[in-house]
C-alpha positions in Angstrom: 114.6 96.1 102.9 114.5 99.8 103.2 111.4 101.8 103.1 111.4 105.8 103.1 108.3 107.8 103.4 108.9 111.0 101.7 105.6 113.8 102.4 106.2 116.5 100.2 104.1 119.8 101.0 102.9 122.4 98.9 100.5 125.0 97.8 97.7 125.6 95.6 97.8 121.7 94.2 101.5 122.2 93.5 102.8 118.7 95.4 100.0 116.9 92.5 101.6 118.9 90.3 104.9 117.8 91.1 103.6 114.0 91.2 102.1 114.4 87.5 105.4 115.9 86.3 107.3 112.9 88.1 105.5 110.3 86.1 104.8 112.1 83.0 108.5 112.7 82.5 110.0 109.2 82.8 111.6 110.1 86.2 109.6 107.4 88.4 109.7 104.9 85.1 113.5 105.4 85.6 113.7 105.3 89.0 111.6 101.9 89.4 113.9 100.8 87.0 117.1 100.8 89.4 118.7 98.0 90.3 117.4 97.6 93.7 114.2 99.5 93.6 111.0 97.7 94.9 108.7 100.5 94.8 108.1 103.5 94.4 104.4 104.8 94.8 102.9 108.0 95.0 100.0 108.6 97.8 97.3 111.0 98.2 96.6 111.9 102.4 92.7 112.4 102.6 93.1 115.0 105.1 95.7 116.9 103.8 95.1 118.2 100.5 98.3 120.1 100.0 100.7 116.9 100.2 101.8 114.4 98.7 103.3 110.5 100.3 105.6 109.0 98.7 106.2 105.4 99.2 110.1 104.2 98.0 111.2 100.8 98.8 114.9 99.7 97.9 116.6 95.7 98.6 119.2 97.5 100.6 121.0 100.6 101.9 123.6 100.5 98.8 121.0 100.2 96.6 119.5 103.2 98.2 123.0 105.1 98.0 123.6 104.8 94.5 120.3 105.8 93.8 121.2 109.3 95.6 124.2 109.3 94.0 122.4 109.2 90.3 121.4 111.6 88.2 118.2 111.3 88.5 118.4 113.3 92.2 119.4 116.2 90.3 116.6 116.4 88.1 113.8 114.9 91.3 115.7 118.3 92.9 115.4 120.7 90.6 111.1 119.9 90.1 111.1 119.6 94.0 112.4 123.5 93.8 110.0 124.2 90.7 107.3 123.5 92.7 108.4 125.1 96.0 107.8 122.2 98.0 108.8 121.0 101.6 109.7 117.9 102.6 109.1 115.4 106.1 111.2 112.1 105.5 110.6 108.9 107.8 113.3 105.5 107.3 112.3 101.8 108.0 114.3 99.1 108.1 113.4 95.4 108.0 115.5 93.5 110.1 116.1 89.7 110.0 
């Protein structure tokens, strides 16, 4: 199992913002939905108002690749630059 935490940094609320618009439009109904997926989970930090955790699990690293590969990256790109965000990725792997 794969896990990627993805932190995704903003302004003025506008990492929320890009959370609400993520659920609100399908895109993490879809994305859930992947063949693969175990999770996917958004995350408020306590002490850092301006960002936003994401939590994405996936069964394997091919799983994870055609998830990239999807259409679906093009749209989580283009609200990523609607709402001018940054982001700070950290990769886990379980190992058997």
């Amino acid at each position: 199992m794969l896990v990627i935490n993805i932190y995704y940094t903003g302004v003025n609320g506008s990492a929320k913002e890009f959370a609400k618009e993520m659920v609100e439009s399908g895109v993490v109904d879809r994305v859930r939905a992947e063949v693969g997926n175990l999770g996917y989970n958004y995350f408020f930090p306590m002490d850092d108002p301006e960002t936003v955790l994401l939590i994405d699990k996936w069964e394997s690293q091919e799983a994870l690749d055609k998830h990239h590969k999807s259409e679906m990256m093009k749209e989580i790109a283009e609200l990523r630059d609607k709402y001018h965000l940054h982001m700070r990725v950290e990769q886990f792997m379980e190992r058997k």
